[in-house]
Structure formats: C-alpha cells, structure tokens
N, C-alpha and C positions, 0 to 999 in steps of 0.2 A: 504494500500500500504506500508505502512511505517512498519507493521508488517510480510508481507509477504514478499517483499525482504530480510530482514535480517535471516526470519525461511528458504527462499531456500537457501541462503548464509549458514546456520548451516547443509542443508541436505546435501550441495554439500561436506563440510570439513568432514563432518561424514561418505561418502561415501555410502550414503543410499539415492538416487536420487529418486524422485517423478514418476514409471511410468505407460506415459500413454499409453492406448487404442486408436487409434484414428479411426471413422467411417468416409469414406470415404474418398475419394483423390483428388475433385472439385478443383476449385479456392481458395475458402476459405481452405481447409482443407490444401494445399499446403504452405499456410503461413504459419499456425500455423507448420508446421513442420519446417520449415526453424528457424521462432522465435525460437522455442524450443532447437532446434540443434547446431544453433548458437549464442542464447542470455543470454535464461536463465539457471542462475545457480540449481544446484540442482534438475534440471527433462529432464527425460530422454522420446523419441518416444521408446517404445519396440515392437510395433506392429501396423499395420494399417490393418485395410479391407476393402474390395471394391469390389465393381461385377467385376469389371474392374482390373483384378490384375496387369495387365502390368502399366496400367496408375498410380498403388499407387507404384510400382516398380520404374517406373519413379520420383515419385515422392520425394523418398528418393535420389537417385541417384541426381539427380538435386542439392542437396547440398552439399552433400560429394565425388559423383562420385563412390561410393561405389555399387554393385547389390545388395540386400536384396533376402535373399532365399523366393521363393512361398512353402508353404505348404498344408495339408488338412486335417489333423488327429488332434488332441489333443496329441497323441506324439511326433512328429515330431515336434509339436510348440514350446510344452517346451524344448525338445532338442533343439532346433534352435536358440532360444531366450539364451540360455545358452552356446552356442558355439559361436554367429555371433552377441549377443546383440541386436535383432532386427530381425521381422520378416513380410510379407507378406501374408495373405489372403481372401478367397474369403468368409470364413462363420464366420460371426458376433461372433459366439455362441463360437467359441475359445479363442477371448479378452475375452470376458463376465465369462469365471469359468477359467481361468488364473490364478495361485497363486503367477504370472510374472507381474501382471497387476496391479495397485494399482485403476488408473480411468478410467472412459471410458467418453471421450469427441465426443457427436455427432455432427459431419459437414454436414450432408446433405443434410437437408432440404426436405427430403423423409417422408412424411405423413405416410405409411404403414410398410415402413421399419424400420423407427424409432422407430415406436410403438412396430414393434417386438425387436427390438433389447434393446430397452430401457428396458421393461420386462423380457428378458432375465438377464440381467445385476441386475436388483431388483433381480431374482433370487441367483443370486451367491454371493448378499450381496457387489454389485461394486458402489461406488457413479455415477452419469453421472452429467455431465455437459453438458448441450444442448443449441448447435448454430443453436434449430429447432424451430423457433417461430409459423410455421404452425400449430405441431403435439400440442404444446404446448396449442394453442388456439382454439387447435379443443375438448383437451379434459386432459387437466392442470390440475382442481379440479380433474379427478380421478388416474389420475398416481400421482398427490403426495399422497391418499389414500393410496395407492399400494406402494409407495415410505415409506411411515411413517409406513404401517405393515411389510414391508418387513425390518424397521431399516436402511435404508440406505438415501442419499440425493440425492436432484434431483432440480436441479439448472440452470436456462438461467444464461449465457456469460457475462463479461465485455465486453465492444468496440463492441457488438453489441446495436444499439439504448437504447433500452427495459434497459438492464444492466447499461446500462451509467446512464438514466433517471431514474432508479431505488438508485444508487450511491449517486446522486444530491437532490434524495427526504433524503434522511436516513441523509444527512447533510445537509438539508434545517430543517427538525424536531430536530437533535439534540441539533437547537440553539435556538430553542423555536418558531419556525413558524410552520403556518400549512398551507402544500400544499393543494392547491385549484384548480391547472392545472398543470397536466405532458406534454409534447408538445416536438414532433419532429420537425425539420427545414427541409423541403421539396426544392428540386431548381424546379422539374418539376412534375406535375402532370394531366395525360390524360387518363384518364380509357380506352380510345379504342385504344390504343397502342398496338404492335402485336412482334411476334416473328421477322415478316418480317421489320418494322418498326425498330427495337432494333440490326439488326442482324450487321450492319456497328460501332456501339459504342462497342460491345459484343466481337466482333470480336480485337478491336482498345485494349482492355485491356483485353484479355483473357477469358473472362468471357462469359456463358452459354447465350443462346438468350434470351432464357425462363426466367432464375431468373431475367437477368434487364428489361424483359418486366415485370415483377411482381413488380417492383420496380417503373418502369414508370408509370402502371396503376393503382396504388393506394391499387393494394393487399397487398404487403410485410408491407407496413405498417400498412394497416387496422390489420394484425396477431399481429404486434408489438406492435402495443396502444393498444389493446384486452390483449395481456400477461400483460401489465402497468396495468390494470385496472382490471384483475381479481386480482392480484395482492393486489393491493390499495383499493380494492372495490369502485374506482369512475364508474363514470357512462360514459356517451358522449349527449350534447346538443339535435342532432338530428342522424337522418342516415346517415351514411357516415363521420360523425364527420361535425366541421364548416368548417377549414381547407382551410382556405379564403389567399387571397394573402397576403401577407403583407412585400413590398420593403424596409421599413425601419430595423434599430435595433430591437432585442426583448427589449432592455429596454422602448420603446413605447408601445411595446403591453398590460402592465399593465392595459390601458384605454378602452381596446376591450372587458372588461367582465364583467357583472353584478355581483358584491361579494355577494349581497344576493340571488341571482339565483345559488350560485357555492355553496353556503352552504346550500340551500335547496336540493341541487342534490348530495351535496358531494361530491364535486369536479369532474371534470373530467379531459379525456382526449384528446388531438388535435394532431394537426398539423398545419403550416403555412407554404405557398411558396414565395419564395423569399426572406427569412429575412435573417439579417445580425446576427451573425457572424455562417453563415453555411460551412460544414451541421452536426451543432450540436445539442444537444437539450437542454428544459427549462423546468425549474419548476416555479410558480408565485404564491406564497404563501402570508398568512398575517399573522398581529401580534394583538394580542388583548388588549397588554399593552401599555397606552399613551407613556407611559416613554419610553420604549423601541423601539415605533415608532419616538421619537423622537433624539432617538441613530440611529437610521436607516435614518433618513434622515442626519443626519450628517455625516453618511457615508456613504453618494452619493447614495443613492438606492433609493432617488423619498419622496413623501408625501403618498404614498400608497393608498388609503388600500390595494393594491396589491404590493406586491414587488417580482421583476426581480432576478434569479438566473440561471446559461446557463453552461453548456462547449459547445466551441465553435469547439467541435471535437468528432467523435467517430474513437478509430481506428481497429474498428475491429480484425481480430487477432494478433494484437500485447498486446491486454487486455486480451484474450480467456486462456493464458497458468494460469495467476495469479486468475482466477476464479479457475482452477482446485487445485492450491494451498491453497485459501480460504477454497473450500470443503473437501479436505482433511487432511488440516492440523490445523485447526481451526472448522469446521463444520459451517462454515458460508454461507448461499445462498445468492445469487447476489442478484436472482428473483425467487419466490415462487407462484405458485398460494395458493391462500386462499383454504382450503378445506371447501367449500360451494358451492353453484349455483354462476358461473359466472354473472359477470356484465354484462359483453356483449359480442357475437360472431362475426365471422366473416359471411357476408352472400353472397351467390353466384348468379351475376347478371349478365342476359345476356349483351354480349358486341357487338351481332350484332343480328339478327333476325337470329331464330333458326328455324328447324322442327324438328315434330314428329320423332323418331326414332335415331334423330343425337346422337351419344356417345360423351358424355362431353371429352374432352381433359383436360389436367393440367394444374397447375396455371401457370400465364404466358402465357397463348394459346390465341388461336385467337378466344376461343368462351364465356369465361366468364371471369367473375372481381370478386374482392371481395371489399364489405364496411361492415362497423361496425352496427351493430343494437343491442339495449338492450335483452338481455338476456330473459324475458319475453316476449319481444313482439316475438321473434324466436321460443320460446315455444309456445306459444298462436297461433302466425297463420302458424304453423310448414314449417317454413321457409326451406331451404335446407343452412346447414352450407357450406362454400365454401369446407372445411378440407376433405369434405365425397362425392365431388362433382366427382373428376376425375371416369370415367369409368360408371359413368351413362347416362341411356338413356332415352331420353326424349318421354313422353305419348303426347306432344298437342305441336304443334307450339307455339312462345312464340315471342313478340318481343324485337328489342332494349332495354336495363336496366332497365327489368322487374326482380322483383327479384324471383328465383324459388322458387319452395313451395315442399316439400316432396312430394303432390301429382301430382308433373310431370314427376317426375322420376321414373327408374324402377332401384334397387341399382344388383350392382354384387354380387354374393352369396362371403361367405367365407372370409370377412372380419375382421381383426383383430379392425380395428378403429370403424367398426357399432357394434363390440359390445360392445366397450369399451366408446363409445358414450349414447347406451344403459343401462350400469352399470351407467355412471356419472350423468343420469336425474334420475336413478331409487333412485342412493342415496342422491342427492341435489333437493330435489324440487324447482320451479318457486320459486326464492324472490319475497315478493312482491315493487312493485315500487312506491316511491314516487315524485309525481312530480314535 
C-alpha cells in the first residue's frame, strides 16, 4: 500500500495514468468505477464491456453524468477512446488487443465468459486482474499455465475475501510465523437459501438475487477458500470445511484446532459464523521459537501455540483498483494459484430433490450449492465440480445434498471451461494426500 499510492501519485504528475479495461457493469463493477473516477490518482476507466451496453453506459454516466459513446469495430474504439477518453462495448475482444488499455480487470463472476475473455487478454499480452473467484477455482492451476506462457499476470483482487486473506498471510510469514489457518468470518450461512428467499435483501442494496443467494448458501465462499488454498497448498479438515458457529472474538478461536492435526494436513482453510470482529477475515498461525513466543505473549497475542491475526474488514472495491496497480506496476499478484493439482475444489450439491432430465440452473439457483472437497477425492470418485455444473442435465433423480458425480450429468457441447478443465487434470495429476 505504502508503495502503491505514492507510484499512482508519480503516474498521475507524469501524466501517464494506469488504464483500465473493465469486464462488466454489475454491482461490483459499478464501484470500482466510481473509486477509480473519483478516488484514485493516477488511473484512469478507458473502456468497459458488457452484454448489456446500456447498463455499463449507465454506469459511467452515474458519476460524471457524462454519455460514453457504444461502439463495435476495433476502429471506432480507438478512435473513440482518443477523442471522448472513454468508451463502451459489447465485445470483450476490443479491451483485450487495445494498445489504449494497459489492464483488464474482471467483475463478473461469469464462469464461461470469463474464461473466454481472460484468454483473450493472455493473448494480446494484457495483465487481468480477476474479481472471478468461481472461474478461478474451477480451473486457477491452468490459466496461470496459460498466464506464465503467455508472459503476462493473472491475479485475484484486494477487498475481495480471498485477496484480503491472502494480504494477512504474506504479513503473518514475513515476521517469522507460519500460517496454519486462513479463515473467513461468515454472519449467515444456509445452503438451501434460494433466489426467492435472497430477493427482498438483493433488492434493499442493489445487488443481483443470485450472487447473495451464492453468498447465503455457502457457495461464494466454498470458490473463495478453494482460491486461498490452491493458492497456499492447505488442504480443508473435512467436506464442506468445519465452519462451525463461533459468537465470540477470533482471538478465542486459537483453542478450536488441533496444531498437530494442522501441521500434518498443512494447514488449512475455514470459515466461522458469527465471530466478532466481522465480516473480516483471519489467519492463526504459530511460532517455533520459545523466545519469540514469549515476545508474542507480551504483546497480547495469547500463550499460543496458535496465534490470532484478523482484518476486521474486506472492502471490496474500494481495494480492486490498487490490485490492478500492484500488477502493473510492480508485477506483484495479490493471489496466485500454484501451478500444480489443486488442493481442493468446489463440488456441486443438490439443494433440493432433483429429476432425471432437470437442467442444472446457476450458482445461486434454486437447484444446487457448492462445498469444498479435497482435490483427490473429486478426482477419485469424479465428482461434478460446481464451476462446470450450470446447463447440465441430469441422467437419474438425485436427492437432497447429494453430491453429483460426473456420471449424472449429460455436459453441453462447446464449452470453453470443459476443456480447459480437461487440459488442467491432463497437466496436474491427482496429488497424492496425506492424512
């Protein structure tokens, strides 16, 4: 932080602002432009895209009251962008070979679109920055493959979870601990929470039915500790993570983990509802030197062997613009997947009694959930990742929080992510698991 405000502070005097690409126009995507427009120094929106062009029209507008021109050629953008500073449209593939563009930051949490657009972008040598922790966790180890041949970076978000936790690890190690648990602070969680359920909160703060019912039902985050953990290489206790209540402070939860169970497994990752000081997250690390544990308890961090480290905030994007200035102006990634066989995926569980035939709806729907399961065992009893779930249809009735199996589905042809699904087991085999 301390080095990135001062290098945009140097772009903005030098008159050579940071800019970005921005994929889509959502709720989230609408902050970060506002932040960007109005906050930060040194970077500039030069262009957004969106199915929806009126809506990322609006979306500019909404801050400065300005119309942003829609286009559709590759000419007409760079024209535009060099007459109007700023432009509007509907095909990804314009930010992406832009020589207007410096990044491309994704907001939309779109599994398929993402995947094309983020390869796109590999192509033309664009960094991305991704607020897509689904796409990420469906198939992370091989876009940063893809990302490292192609010479370019490929990066999750500050102020998203994942980013924050990611933050807090990198300054829990740099003082000489080792993280042993990454942990989000949950206020609610109910896997069979529904679009219909979500639609009165969704509504109250603008926001999508769908993503806060992925949010209530325990998907959004089952993607989020999946990115932490392919990440970090920790593992997660059981399915679904522990992710047990816990009303007090995190600096209690120290007491909740076996240390020699966390160093056999190497750490993992959770979550907890209802802790205090939410809804931020934690790291719970220890120290192997007496002397130094007993620096630690002199300053207030407990007798250990675990010790409490937290931000008691993520803010979303008001963090998102300073990620895209790490990656470009530094080469620094927030959050990496490891290029090896993930740790663990997300897996796709019925959320009410299914039939034969029904076509899976999106995350957030009213017919499945996502929880975390070790990576091996997904391979082994070829589980259905939640990431690859939308648009299939089911072979055999199935009921309540059963979790699919690849052989109940029938997948959509023509997919971008079943193949890129397909490359990432063919080049990472099954790690094997220690228990």
């Amino acid at each position: 932080m301390i080095l990135v405000d001062t290098a945009l502070r140097q772009r903005e005097q030098s008159g050579q602002p940071i800019r970005v690409g921005l994929l889509g126009a959502g709720f989230m995507a609408r902050g970060i432009i506002r932040q960007i427009m109005t906050t930060v120094p040194g970077m500039i929106v030069v262009a957004v895209a969106n199915r929806s062009v009126d809506r990322a029209v609006r979306a500019l507008a909404a801050v400065d009251g300005i119309a942003t021109p829609v286009v559709e050629t590759a000419d007409r953008f760079e024209r535009t962008i060099r007459q109007h500073g700023r432009v509007v449209t509907a095909d990804p593939a314009l930010l992406c070979a832009s020589p207007q563009v410096d990044v491309i930051i994704d907001a939309t949490g779109a599994i398929e679109y993402g995947a094309r657009t983020t390869l796109l972008a590999f192509d033309e040598g664009k960094p991305v920055v991704s607020m897509n922790a689904e796409l990420d966790a469906t198939v992370g180890p091989e876009l940063q493959r893809r990302a490292t041949q192609a010479g370019v970076l490929f990066t999750a978000a500050d102020g998203d979870q994942p980013g924050v936790q990611m933050n807090l690890l990198r300054f829990v190690r740099s003082i000489g601990l080792t993280p042993r648990v990454c942990g989000n602070i949950k206020g609610l969680q109910d896997p069979y929470r529904t679009p219909t359920t979500q639609q009165a909160f969704a509504e109250r703060w603008g926001q999508n039915a769908h993503m806060v019912t992925s949010f209530a039902d325990g998907t959004k985050i089952s993607f989020e500790q999946t990115i932490v953990a392919n990440a970090t290489g920790m593992s997660i206790e059981s399915r679904g993570m522990r992710g047990a209540a816990h009303p007090g402070h995190i600096d209690s939860l120290t007491s909740a983990y076996d240390i020699d169970q966390l160093r056999t497994c190497g750490g993992v990752v959770d979550y907890v509802v209802g802790a205090q000081p939410g809804p931020g997250v934690f790291v719970l690390a220890s120290h192997d030197d007496p002397i130094q544990q007993h620096y630690l308890q002199l300053y207030k961090l407990g007798e250990g062997p675990l010790y409490a480290f937290y931000t008691p905030y993520h803010l979303c994007h008001f963090e998102v613009p300073l990620s895209a200035a790490r990656a470009l102006l530094f080469g620094d990634a927030v959050l990496q997947a490891r290029m090896a066989a993930p740790s663990i995926d997300v897996v796709a569980t019925a959320k009410r009694d299914l039939k034969a035939g029904d076509v899976l709806d999106g995350l957030g729907g009213y017919m499945t959930y996502g929880q975390c399961e070790r990576h091996d065992v997904v391979r082994q009893q070829q589980l259905l990742p939640m990431g690859l779930a939308e648009g299939c249809r089911l072979t055999r009735d199935l009921s309540r929080d059963t979790v699919l199996s690849m052989a109940d589905i029938t997948r959509p042809p023509g997919r971008l992510i079943d193949e890129l699904r397909m490359s990432q087991d063919t080049h990472y085999p099954v790690a094997q698991h220690t228990p």
